[in-house]
C-alpha positions in Angstrom: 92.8 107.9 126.1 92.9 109.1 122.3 90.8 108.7 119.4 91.1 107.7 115.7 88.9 108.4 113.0 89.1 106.6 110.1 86.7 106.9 106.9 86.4 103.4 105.0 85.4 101.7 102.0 83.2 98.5 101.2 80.7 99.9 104.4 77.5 98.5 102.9 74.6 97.6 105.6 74.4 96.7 109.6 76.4 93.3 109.0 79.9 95.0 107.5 78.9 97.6 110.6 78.9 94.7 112.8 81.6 92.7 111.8 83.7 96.1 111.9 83.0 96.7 115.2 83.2 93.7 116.8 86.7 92.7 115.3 88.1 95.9 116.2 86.5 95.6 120.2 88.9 92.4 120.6 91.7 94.3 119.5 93.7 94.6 123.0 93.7 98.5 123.6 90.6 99.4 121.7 88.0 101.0 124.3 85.0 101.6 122.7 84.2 101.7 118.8 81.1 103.4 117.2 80.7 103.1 113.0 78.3 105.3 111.7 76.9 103.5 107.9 75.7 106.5 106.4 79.4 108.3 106.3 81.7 105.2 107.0 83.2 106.9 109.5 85.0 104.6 112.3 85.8 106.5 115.4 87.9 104.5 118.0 88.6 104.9 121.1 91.6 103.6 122.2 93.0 103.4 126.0 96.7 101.8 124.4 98.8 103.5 122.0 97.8 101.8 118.4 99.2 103.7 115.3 96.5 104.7 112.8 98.7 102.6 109.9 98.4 99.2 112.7 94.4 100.1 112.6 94.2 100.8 108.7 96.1 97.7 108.1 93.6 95.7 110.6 90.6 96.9 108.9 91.5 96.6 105.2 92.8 92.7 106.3 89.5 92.8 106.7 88.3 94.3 103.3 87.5 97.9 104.5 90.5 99.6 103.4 90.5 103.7 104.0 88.6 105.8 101.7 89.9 105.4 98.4 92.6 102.5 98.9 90.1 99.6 98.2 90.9 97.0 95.6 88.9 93.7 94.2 90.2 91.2 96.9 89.1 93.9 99.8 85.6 94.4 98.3 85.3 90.5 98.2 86.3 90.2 101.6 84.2 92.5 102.6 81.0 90.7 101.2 82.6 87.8 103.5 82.4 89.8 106.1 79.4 91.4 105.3 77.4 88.3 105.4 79.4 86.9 109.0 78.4 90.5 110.2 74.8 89.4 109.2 74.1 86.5 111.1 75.5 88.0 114.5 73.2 90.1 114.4 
């Protein structure tokens, strides 16, 4: 098993920390995912071999792009996906 840590963008409240970890939990190979809001950190556990560039490219499709990458589209997205987040909970 390995681990990736990734620090994201857009990371706003409990719904974007949902959605995040949900959508990356029914990625085939992901094991178990913890995102921690106050740093944006996203640690994954993974029990496949999934490149860090396949994860980054998952989760700014999403509209949390890695530290620094994010863009208008992304940071739209992310409201989206903010709010969907939201009402799972």
């Amino acid at each position: 098993m390995s681990k990736e840590i990734i620090v994201i963008d857009n990371l706003k409240c409990g719904g974007c920390v949902n959605t995040v970890t949900k959508k990356l939990q029914e990625m085939e190979g992901v094991a178990n995912v913890n995102v921690v809001l106050k740093t944006s950190v996203v640690e994954i556990e993974l029990e496949k071999n999934i490149s860090r560039e396949a994860l980054i490219e998952k989760l700014s499709k999403w509209g949390y792009p890695e530290m620094g990458t994010s863009n208008l589209v992304q940071k739209a997205k992310s409201y989206v996906s903010c709010a969907i987040g939201r009402l799972e909970i």
